[in-house]
N, C-alpha and C positions, 0 to 999 in steps of 0.2 A: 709165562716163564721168565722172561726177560724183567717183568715188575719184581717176580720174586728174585730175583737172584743182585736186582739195585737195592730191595728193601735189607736182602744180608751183608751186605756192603756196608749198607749202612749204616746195621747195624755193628758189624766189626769195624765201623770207624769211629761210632762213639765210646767202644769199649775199648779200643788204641785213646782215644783223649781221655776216658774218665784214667784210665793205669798211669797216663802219664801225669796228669794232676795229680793224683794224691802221690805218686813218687814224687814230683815236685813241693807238694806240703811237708811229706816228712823229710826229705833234703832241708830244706830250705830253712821250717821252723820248728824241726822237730817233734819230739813226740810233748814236748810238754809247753807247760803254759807260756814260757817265758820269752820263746820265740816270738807264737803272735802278738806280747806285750808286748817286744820293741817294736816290730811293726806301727803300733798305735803311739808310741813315746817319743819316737824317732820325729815325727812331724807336731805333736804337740809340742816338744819341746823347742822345736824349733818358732814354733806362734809363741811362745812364753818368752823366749827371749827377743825376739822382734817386739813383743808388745812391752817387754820392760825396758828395751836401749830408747826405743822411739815414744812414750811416757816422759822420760827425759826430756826430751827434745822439745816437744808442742806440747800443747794443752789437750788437744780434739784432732783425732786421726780427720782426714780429706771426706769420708762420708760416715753419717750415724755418730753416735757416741763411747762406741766400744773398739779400743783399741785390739783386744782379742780377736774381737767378728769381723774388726777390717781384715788384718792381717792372716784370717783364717779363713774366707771366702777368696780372699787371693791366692794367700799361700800354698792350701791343698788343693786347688784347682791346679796350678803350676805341678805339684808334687805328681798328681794321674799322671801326667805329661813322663816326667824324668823317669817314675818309675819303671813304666810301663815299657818305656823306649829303651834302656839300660836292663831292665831283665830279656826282653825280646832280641838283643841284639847278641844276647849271651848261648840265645837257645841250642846251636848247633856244636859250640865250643863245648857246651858242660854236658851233652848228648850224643856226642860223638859214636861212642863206644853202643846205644842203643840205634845207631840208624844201620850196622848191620844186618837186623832182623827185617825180614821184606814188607811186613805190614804198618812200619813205622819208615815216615817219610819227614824229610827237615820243616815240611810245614805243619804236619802235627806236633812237631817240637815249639814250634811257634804259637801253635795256636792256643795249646797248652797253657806253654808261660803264659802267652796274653790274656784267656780268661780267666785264669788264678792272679794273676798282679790286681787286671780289674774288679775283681770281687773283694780280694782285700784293698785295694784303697777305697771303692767306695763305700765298703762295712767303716775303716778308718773316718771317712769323711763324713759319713753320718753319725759314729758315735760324738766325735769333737765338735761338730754344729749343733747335732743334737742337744749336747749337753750346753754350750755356750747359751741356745737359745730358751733352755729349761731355766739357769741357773742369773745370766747377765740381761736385763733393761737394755739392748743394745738399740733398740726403733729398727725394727726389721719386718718384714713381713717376708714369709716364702712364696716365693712364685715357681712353681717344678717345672714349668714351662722352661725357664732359662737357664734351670739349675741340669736337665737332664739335656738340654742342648750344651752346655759346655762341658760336662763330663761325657759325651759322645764327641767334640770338638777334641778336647786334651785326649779320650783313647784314642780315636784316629789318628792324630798325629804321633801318638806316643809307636802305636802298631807300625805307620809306614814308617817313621826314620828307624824305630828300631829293626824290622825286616831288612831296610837297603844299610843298615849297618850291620847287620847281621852278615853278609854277603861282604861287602867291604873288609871290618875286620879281619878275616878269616884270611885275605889276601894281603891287608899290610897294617900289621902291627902298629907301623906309625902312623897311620892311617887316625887309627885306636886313638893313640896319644894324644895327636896333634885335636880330631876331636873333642877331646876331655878338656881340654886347652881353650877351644875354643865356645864348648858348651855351658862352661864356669859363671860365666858374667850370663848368662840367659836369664838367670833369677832376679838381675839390677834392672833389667830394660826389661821386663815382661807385667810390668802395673802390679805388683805385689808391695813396694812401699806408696804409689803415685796412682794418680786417676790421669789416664790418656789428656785428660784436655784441661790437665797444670801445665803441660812442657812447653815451650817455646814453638812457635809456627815450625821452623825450620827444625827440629829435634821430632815432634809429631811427624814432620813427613819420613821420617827414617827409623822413626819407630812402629810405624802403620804398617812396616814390611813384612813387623815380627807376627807369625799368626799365635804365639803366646799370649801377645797382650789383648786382641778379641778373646781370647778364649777369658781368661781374666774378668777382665770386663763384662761380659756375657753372664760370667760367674754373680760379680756382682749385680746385678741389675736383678738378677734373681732374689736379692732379700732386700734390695734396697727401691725401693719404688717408684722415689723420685730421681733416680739417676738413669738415666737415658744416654750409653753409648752410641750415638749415634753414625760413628764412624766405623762398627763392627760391620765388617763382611762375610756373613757365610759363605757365600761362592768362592773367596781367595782363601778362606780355612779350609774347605774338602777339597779345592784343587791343590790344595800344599799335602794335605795329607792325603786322598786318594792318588795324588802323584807320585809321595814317595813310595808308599805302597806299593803299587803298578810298577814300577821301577824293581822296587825288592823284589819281589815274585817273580817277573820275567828272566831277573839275574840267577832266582835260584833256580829256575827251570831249567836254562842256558849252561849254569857252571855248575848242575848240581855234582857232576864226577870228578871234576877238579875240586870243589870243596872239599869232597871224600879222601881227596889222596895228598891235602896238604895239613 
């Protein structure tokens, strides 16, 4: 009795997340094509223009010979990350009005966003690699070993800071801001122009703190063979991100009725 009545749970708990996924598809991009096109444009163009300012600049990006595949094993690695953190931190604010209903709870809002961001960006990430690695000679070889270890590195981190901002936000606006302020420059110091072991002794140690630039790195090491991050720590990525997580959750457990009434 007791199996059956966890199994109906259950199953009214995957039919609370699939309603709220696709309500978050058609929110988000609509019923027609052009929504999930900027999805995929959005970060192409942003490797298009990295790859044309910095052509300028050098001859030969820091690893391989394609300045597209550098900038696009870095870049959309970095991209999981922001995404993912910036729609999850939104879930309760643009959901509001559905946590009235008793079978929908703030972290079905969450978790929602979370696996709809992460299926779109890594459909994004594999079509723009994909096609790089179809179309450019760049000397890469895939390794899925490092590739689905740093896209679970950037969603963890993306899911905990955005849950404990989730929570956050909700109690101080400036909070919000001040954030936004301070998560701007993440993309300059997180190994998307730079390989960790160009910097200066003393720059490397204060950049090793960021768990973006392993995730990075980790990314690449995935196409690129002979690059050997050897300075990536697993342990200090899942404690950053099963920390902020843990953190988020216990807060929305704690303030879930004050969230409600502010």
């Amino acid at each position: 009795m007791k199996a059956t009545r966890a199994a109906s749970r259950f199953e009214i708990q995957i039919r609370v997340l699939f309603a709220l996924i696709m309500r978050e598809m058609t929110t988000r991009f609509g019923r027609s094509a052009g929504g999930y096109a900027w999805a995929l444009l959005e970060p192409a163009g942003t490797v298009a223009i990295l790859t044309l300012v910095f052509s300028q600049l050098t001859r030969q990006p820091p690893l391989g010979s394609s300045f597209p595949m550098y900038f696009a094993t870095g870049y959309l690695a970095f991209h999981i990350y922001m995404d993912i953190s910036r729609t999850v931190s939104a879930s309760v604010k643009v959901n509001r009005a559905l946590l009235t209903f008793p079978r929908v709870t703030m972290l079905d809002t969450i978790i929602a966003r979370f696996l709809l961001q992460l299926f779109t960006t890594i459909a994004v990430f594999a079509i723009i690699i994909g096609g790089f690695m179809v179309v450019i000679d760049a000397q890469t070889r895939l390794d899925l070993r490092y590739v689905i270890a740093a896209i679970f590195y950037a969603a963890l981190m993306g899911l905990g800071v955005g849950t404990l901002n989730c929570v956050l936000f909700t109690f101080s606006p400036t909070w919000e801001r001040v954030f936004a302020v301070i998560n701007r420059p993440m993309m300059l110091i997180s190994g998307i122009f730079f390989n960790f072991e160009s910097m200066p002794r003393d720059i490397r140690d204060l950049l090793w703190w960021n768990p973006l630039i392993h995730v990075t790195a980790t990314m690449r090491r995935g196409f690129y063979p002979y690059y050997d991050p050897t300075f990536v720590s697993p342990v200090f990525i899942l404690l950053a991100g099963l920390g902020a997580l843990m953190l988020g959750v216990l807060l929305l457990r704690v303030l879930r009725a004050r969230m409600l009434e502010e």
